[in-house]
LOKOL-183840 format. One line per field, with one value per atom (N, C-alpha, C, O, CB): residue in one letter; atom name; x, y, z; residue number from 1. Coordinates in nm, 2 decimals. Each point is the difference from the previous one (the first is absolute). Glycine has a CB too. Example, Ala and Ser with C-alpha at 12.3 -4.5 7.8 and 13.67 -1.06 7.14 Angstrom:
markol <- A;A;A;A;A;S;S;S;S;S .
lokol <- N;CA;C;O;CB;N;CA;C;O;CB .
xx <- 1.32;-0.09;0.09;0.10;-0.29;0.15;0.09;-0.08;0.05;0.07 .
yy <- -0.57;0.12;0.12;0.00;-0.12;0.23;0.11;0.11;0.11;-0.17 .
zz <- 0.78;0.00;0.00;0.07;0.05;-0.19;0.00;0.08;0.01;-0.23 .
zapa <- 1;1;1;1;1;2;2;2;2;2 .
end
This chain:
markol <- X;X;X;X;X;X;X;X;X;X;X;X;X;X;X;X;X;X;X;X;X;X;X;X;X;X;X;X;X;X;X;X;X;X;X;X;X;X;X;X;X;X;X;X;X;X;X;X;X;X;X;X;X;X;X;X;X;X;X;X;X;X;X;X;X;X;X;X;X;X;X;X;X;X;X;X;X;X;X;X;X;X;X;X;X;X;X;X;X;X;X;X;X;X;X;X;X;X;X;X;X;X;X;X;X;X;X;X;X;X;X;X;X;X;X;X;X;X;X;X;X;X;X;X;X;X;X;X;X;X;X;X;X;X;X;X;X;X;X;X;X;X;X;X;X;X;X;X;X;X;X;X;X;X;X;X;X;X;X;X;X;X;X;X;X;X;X;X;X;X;X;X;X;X;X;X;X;X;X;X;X;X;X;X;X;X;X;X;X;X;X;X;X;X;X;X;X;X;X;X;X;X;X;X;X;X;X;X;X;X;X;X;X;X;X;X;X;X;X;X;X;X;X;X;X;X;X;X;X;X;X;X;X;X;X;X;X;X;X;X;X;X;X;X;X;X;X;X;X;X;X;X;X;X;X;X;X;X;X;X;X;X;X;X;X;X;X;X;X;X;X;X;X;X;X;X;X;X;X;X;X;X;X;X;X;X;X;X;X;X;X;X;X;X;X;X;X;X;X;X;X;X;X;X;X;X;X;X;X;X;X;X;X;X;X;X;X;X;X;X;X;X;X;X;X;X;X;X;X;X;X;X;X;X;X;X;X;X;X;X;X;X;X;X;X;X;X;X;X;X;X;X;X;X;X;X;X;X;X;X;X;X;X;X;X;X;X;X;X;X;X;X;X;X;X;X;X;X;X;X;X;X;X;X;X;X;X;X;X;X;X;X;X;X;X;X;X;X;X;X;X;X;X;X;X;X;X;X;X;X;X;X;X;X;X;X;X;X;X;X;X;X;X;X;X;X;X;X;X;X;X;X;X;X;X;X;X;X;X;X;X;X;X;X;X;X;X;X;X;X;X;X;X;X;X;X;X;X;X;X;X;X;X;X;X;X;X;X;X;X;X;X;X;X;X;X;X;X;X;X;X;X;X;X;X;X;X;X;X;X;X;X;X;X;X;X;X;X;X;X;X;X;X;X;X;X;X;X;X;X;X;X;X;X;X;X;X;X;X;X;X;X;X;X;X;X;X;X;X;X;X;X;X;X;X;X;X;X;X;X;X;X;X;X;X;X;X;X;X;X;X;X;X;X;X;X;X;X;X;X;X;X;X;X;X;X;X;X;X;X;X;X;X;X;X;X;X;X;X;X;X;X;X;X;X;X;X;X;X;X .
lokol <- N;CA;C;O;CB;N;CA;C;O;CB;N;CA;C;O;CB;N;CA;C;O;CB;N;CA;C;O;CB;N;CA;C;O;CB;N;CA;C;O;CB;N;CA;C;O;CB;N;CA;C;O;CB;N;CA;C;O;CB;N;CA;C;O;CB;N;CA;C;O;CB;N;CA;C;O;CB;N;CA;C;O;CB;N;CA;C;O;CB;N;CA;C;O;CB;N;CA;C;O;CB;N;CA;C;O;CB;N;CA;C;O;CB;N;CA;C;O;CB;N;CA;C;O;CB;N;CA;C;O;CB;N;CA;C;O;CB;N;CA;C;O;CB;N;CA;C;O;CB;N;CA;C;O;CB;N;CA;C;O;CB;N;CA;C;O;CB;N;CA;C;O;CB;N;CA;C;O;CB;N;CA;C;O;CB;N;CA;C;O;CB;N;CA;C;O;CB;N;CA;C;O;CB;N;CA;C;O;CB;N;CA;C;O;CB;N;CA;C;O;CB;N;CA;C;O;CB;N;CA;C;O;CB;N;CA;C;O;CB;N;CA;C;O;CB;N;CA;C;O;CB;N;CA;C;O;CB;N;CA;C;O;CB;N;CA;C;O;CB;N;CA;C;O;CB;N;CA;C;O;CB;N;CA;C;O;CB;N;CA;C;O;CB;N;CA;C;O;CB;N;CA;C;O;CB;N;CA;C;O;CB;N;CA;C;O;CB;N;CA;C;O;CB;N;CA;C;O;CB;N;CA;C;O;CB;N;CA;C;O;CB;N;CA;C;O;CB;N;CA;C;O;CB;N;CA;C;O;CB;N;CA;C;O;CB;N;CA;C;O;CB;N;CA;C;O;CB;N;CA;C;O;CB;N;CA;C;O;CB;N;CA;C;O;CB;N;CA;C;O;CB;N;CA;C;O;CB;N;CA;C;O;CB;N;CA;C;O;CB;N;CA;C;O;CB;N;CA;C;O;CB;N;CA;C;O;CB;N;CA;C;O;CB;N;CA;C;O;CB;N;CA;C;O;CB;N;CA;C;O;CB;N;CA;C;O;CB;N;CA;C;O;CB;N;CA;C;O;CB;N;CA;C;O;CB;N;CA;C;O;CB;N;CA;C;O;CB;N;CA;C;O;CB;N;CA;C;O;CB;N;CA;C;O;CB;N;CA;C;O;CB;N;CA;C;O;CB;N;CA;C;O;CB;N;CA;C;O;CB;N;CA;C;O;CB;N;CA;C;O;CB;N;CA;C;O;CB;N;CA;C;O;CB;N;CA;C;O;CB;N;CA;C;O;CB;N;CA;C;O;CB;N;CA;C;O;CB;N;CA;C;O;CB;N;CA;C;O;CB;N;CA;C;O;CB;N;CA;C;O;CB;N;CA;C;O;CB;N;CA;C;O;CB;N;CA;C;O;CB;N;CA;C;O;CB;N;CA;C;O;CB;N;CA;C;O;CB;N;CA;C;O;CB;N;CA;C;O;CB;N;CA;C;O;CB;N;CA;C;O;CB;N;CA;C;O;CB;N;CA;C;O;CB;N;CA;C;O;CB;N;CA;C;O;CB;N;CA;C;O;CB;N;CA;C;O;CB .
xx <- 4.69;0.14;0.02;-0.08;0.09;0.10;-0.02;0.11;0.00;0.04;0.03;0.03;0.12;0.02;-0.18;0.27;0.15;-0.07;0.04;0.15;-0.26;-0.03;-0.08;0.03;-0.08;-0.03;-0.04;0.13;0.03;-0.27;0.32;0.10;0.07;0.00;0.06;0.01;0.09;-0.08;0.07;0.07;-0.27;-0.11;0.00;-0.02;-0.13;0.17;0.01;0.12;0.00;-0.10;0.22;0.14;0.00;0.06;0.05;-0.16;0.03;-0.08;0.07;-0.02;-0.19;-0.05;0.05;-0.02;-0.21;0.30;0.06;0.13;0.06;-0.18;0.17;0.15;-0.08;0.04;0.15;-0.28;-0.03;-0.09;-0.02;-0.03;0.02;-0.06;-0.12;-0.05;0.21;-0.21;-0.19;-0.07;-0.12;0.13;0.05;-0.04;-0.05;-0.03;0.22;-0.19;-0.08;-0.13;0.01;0.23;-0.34;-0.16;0.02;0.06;-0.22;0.11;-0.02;-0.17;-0.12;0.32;-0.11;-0.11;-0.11;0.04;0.16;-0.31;-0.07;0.05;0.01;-0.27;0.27;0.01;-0.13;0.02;0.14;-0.28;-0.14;-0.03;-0.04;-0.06;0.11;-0.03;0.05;0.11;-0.11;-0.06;0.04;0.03;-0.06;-0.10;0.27;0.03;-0.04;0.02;0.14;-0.22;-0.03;0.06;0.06;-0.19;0.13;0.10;-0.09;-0.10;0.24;-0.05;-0.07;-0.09;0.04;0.12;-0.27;-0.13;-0.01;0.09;-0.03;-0.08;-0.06;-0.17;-0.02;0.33;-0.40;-0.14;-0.05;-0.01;-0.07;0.06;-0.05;-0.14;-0.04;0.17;-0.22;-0.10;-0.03;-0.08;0.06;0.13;0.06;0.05;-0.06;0.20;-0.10;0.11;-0.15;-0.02;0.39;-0.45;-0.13;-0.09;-0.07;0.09;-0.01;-0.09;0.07;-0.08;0.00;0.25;0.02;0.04;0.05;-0.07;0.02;-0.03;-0.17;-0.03;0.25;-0.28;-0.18;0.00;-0.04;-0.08;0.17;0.04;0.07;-0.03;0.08;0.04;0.06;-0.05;0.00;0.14;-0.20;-0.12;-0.09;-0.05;0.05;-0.03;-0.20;0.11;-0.02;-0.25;0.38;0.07;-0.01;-0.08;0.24;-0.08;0.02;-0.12;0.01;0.16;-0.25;-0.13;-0.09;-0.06;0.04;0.03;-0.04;0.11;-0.04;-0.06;0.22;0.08;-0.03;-0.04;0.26;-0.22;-0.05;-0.17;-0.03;0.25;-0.30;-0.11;0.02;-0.04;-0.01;0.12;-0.01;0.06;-0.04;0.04;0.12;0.03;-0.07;0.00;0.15;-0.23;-0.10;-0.12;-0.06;0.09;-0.04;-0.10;0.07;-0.07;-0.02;0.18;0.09;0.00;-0.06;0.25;-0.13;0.00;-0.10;-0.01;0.18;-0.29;-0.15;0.00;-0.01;-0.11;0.14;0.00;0.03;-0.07;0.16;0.08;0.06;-0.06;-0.06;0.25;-0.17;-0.11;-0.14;-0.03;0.12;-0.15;-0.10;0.01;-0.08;-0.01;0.18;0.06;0.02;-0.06;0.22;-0.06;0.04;-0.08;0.02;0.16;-0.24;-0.14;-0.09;-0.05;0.02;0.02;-0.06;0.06;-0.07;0.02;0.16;0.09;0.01;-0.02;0.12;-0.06;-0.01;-0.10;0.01;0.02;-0.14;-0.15;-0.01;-0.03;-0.11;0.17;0.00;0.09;-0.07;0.08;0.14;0.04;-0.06;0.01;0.19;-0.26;-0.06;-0.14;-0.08;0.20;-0.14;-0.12;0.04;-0.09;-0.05;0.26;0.05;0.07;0.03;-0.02;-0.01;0.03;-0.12;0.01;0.21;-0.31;-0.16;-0.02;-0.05;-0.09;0.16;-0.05;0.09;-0.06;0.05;0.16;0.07;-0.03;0.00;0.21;-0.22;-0.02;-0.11;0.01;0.10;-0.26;-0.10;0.05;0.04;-0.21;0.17;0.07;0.05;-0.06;0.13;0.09;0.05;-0.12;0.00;0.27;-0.34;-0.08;-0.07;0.00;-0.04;-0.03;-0.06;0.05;-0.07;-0.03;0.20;0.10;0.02;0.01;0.14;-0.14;0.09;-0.22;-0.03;0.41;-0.44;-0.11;0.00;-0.03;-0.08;0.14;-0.09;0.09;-0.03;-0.05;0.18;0.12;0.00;0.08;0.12;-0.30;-0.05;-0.11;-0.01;0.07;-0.15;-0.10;0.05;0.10;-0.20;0.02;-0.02;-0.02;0.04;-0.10;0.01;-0.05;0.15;0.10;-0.40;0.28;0.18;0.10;0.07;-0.10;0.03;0.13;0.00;0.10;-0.08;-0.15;-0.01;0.04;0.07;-0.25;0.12;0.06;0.11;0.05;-0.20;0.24;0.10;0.07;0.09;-0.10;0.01;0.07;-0.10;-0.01;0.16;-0.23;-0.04;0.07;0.04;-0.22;0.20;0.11;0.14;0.07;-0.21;0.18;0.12;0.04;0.11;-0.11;-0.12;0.03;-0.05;0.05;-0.13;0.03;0.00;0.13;0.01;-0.18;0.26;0.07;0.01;0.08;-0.06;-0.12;-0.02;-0.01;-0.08;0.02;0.12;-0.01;-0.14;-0.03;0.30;-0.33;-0.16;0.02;-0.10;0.02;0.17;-0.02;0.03;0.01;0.07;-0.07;-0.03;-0.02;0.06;0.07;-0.26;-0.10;0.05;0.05;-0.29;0.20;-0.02;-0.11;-0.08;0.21;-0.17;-0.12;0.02;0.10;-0.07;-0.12;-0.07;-0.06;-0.06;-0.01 .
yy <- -6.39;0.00;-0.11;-0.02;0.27;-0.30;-0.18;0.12;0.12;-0.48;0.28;0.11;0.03;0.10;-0.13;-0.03;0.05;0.16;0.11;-0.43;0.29;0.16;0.11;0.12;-0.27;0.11;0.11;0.03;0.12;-0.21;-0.02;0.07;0.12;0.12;-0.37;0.17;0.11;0.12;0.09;-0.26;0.21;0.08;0.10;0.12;-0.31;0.17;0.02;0.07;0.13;-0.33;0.12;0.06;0.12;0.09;-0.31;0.24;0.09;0.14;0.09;-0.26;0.16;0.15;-0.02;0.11;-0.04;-0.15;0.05;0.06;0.05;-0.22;0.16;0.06;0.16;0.11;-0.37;0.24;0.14;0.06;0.12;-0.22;0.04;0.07;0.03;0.09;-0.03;-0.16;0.02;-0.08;0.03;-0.07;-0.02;-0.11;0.08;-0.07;-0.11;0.32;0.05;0.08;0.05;-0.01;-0.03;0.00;0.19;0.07;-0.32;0.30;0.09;0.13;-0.01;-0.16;0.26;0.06;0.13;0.08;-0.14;0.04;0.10;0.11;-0.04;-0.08;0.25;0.11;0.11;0.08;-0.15;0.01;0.06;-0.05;0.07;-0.04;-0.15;-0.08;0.04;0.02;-0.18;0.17;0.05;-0.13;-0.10;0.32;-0.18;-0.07;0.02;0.12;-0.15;-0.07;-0.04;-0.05;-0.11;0.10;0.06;-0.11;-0.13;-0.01;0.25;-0.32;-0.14;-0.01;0.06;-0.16;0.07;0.01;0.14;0.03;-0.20;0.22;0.15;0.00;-0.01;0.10;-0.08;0.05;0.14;0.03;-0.29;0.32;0.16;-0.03;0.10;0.07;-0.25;-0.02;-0.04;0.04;-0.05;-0.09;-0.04;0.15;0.06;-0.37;0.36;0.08;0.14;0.03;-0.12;0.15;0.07;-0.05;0.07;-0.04;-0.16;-0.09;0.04;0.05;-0.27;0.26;-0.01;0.10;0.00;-0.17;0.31;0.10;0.03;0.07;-0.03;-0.08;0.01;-0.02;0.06;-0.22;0.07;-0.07;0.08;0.02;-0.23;0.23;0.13;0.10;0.05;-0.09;0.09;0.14;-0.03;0.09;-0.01;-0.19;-0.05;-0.02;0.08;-0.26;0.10;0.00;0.14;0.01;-0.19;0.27;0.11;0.08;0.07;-0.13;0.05;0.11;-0.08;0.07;0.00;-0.19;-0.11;0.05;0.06;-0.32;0.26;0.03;0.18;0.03;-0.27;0.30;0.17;0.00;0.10;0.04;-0.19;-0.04;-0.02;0.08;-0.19;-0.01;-0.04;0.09;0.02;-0.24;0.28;0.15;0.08;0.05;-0.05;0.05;0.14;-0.09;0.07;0.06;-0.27;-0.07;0.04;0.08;-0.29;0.20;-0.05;0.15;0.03;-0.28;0.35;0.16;0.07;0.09;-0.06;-0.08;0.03;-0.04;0.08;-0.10;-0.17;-0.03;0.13;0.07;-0.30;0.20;0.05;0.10;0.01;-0.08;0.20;0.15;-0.03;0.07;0.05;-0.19;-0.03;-0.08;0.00;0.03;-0.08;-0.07;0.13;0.03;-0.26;0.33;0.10;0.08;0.07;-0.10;0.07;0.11;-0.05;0.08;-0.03;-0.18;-0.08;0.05;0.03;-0.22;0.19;-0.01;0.11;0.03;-0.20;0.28;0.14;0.03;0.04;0.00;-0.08;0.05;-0.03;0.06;-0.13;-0.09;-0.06;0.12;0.07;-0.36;0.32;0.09;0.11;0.07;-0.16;0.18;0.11;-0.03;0.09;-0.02;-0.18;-0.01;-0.03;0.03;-0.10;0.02;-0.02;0.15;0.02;-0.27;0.35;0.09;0.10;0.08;-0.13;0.04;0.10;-0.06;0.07;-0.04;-0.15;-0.09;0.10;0.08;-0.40;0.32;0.00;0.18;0.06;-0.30;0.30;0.13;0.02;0.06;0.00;-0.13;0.02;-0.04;0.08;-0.13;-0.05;-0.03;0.10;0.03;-0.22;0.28;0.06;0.17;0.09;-0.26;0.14;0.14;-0.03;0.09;0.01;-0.22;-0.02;0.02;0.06;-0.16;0.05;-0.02;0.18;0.05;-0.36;0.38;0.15;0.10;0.09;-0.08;-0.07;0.03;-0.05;0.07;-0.10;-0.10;-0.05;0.11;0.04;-0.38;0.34;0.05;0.19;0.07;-0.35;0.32;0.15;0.02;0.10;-0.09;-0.12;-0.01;0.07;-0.03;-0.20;0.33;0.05;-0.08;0.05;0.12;-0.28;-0.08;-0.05;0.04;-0.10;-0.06;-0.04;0.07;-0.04;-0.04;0.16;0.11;0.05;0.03;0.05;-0.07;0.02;-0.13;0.02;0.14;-0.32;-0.08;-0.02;-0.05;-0.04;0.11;-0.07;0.12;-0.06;-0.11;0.30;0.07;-0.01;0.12;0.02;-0.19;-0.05;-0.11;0.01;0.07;-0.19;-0.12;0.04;-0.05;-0.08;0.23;0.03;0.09;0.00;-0.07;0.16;0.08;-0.14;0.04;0.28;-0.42;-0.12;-0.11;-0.08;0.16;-0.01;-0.10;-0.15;-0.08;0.25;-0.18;-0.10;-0.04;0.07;-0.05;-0.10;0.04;-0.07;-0.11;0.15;0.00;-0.04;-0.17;-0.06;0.34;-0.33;-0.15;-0.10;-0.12;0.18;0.01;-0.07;0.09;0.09;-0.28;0.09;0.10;-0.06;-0.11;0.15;0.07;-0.05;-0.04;0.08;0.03;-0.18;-0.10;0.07;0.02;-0.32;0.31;0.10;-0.09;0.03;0.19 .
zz <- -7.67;0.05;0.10;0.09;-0.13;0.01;0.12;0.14;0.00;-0.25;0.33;0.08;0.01;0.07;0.04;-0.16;-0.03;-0.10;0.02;-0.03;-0.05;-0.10;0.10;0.01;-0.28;0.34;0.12;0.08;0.03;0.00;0.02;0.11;-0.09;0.03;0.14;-0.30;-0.06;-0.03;0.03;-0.14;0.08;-0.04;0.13;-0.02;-0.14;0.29;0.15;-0.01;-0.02;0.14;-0.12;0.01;-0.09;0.05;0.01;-0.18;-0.07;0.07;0.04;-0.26;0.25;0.06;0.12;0.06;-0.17;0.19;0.13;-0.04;0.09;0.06;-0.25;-0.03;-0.05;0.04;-0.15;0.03;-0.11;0.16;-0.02;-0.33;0.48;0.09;-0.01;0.06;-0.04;-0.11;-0.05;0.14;0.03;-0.37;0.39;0.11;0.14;0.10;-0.22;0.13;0.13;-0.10;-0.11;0.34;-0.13;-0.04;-0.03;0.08;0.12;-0.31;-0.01;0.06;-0.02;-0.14;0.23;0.07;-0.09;-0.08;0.29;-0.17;-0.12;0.14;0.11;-0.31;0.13;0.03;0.07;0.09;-0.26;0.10;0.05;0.13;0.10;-0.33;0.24;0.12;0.15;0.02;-0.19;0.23;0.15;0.10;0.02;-0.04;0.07;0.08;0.15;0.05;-0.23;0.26;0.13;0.08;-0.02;-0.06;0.18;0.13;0.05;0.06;0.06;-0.16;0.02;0.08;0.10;-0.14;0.06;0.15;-0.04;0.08;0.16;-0.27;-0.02;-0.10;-0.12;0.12;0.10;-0.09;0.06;0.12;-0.16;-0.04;0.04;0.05;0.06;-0.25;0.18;0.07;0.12;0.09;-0.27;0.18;0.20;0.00;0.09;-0.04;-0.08;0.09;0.00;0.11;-0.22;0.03;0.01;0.12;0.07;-0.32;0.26;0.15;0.08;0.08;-0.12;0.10;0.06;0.06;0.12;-0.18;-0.03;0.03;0.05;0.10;-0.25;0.10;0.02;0.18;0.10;-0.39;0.27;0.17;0.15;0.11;-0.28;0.08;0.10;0.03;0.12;-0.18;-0.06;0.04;0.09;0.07;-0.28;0.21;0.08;0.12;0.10;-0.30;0.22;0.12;0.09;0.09;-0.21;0.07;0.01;0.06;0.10;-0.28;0.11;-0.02;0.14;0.09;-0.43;0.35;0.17;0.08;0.10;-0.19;0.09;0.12;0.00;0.11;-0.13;-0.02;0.04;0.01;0.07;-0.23;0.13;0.03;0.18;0.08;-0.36;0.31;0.12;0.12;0.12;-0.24;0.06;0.06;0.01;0.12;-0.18;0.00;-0.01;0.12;0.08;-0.42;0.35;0.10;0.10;0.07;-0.18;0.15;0.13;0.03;0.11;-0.17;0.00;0.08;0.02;0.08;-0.16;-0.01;0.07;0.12;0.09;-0.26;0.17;0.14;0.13;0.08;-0.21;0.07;0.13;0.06;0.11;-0.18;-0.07;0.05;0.07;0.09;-0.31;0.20;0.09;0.12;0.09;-0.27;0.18;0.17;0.07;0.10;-0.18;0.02;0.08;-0.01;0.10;-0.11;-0.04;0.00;0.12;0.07;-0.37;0.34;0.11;0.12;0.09;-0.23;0.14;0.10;0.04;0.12;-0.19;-0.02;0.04;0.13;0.12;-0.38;0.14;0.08;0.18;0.10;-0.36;0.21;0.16;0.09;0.07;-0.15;0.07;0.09;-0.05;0.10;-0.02;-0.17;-0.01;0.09;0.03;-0.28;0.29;0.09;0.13;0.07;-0.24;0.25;0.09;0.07;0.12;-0.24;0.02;0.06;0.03;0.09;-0.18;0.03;0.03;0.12;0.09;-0.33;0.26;0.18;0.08;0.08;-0.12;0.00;0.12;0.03;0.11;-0.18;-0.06;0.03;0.07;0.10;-0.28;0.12;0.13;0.12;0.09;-0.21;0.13;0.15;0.08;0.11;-0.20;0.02;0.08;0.02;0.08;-0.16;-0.02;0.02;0.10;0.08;-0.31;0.28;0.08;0.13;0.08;-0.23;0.19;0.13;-0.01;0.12;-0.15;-0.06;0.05;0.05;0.08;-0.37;0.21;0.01;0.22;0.09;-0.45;0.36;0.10;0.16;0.11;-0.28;0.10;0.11;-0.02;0.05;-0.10;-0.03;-0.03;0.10;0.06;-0.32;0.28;0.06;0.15;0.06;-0.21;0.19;0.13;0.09;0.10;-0.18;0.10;0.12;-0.01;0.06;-0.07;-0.09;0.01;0.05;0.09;-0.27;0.14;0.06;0.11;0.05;-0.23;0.26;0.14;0.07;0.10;-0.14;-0.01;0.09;-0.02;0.10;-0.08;-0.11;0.00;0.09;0.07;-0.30;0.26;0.11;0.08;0.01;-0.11;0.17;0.10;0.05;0.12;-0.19;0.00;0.01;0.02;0.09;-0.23;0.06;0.06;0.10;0.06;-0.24;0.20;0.15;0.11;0.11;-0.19;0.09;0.03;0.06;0.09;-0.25;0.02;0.00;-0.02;0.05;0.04;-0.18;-0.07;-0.14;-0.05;0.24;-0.28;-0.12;-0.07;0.04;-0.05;-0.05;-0.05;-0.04;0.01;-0.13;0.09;-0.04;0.15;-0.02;-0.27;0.41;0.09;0.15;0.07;-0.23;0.16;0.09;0.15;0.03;-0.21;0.23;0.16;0.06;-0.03;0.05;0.04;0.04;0.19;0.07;-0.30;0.25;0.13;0.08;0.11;-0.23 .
zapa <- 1;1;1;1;1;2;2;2;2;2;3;3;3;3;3;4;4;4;4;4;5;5;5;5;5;6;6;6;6;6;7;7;7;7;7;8;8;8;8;8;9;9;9;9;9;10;10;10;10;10;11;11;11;11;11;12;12;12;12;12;13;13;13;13;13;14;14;14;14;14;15;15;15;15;15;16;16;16;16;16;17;17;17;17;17;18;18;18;18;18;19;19;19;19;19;20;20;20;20;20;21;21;21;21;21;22;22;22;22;22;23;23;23;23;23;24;24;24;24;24;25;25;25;25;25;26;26;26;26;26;27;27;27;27;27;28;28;28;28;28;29;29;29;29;29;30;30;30;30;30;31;31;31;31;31;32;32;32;32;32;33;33;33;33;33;34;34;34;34;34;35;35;35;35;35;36;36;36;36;36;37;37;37;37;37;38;38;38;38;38;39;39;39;39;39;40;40;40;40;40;41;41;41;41;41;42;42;42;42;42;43;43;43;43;43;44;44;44;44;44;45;45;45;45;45;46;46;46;46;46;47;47;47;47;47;48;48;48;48;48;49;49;49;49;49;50;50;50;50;50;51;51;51;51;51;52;52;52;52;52;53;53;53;53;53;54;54;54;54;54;55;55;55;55;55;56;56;56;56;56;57;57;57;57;57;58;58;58;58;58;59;59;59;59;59;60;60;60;60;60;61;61;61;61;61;62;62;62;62;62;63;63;63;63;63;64;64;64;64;64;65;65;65;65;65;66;66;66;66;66;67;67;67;67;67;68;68;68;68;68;69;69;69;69;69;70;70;70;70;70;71;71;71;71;71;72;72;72;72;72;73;73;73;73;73;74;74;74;74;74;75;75;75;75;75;76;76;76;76;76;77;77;77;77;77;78;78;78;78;78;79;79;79;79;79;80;80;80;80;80;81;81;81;81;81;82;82;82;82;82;83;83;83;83;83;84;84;84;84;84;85;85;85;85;85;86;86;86;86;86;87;87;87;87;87;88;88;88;88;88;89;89;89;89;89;90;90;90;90;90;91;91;91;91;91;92;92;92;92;92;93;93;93;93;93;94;94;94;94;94;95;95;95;95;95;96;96;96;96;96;97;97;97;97;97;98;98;98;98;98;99;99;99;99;99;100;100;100;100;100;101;101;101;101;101;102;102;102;102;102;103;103;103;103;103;104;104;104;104;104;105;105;105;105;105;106;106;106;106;106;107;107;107;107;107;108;108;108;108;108;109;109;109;109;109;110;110;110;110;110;111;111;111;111;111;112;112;112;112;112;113;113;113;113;113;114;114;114;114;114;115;115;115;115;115;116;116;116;116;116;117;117;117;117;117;118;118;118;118;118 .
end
């Protein structure tokens, strides 16, 4: 065919409408850039993301609970001091000798944290 016989050969299936590509039916269509194997990686990815960021949570509230379990203790041990302490002071101020000076000092008239010098 020289090409005045192709053009006319043209014009006729674009009149009869033969001139757009015919689609098979079985074939599936894809959204352009679409591979299920990228898109399987990149779910794969999100999970291991995922499963590392709650990973690093479950790190981090161990942490903390053991910061504060620390911390506890420290004032759960700050208060055994203070409680000896005060047992000691109500012990030292139970003491019979104590209790005699200090109303000695005050039939004196003096209070025990400052003495009189003779």
């Amino acid at each position: 065919m020289d090409r005045q016989q192709l053009i006319a050969a043209w014009e006729t299936m674009v009149v009869e409408g033969k001139d757009k590509p015919v689609e098979s039916p079985t074939v599936e269509r894809l959204p352009a850039g679409y591979d299920p194997e990228v898109e399987r990686e990149k779910l794969r990815w999100e999970q291991q993301k995922f499963a590392q960021k709650m990973e690093m949570e479950k790190e981090r509230m161990v942490f903390e609970k053991t910061k504060m379990d620390e911390l506890l203790k420290r004032k759960e041990d700050k208060i055994q001091i203070e409680r000896a302490s005060l047992k000691m002071q109500q012990q030292k101020e139970a003491n019979e000798v104590t209790r005699l000076k200090k109303y000695s000092d005050a039939l004196r008239g003096q209070s025990p944290d400052r003495q009189m010098t003779l």
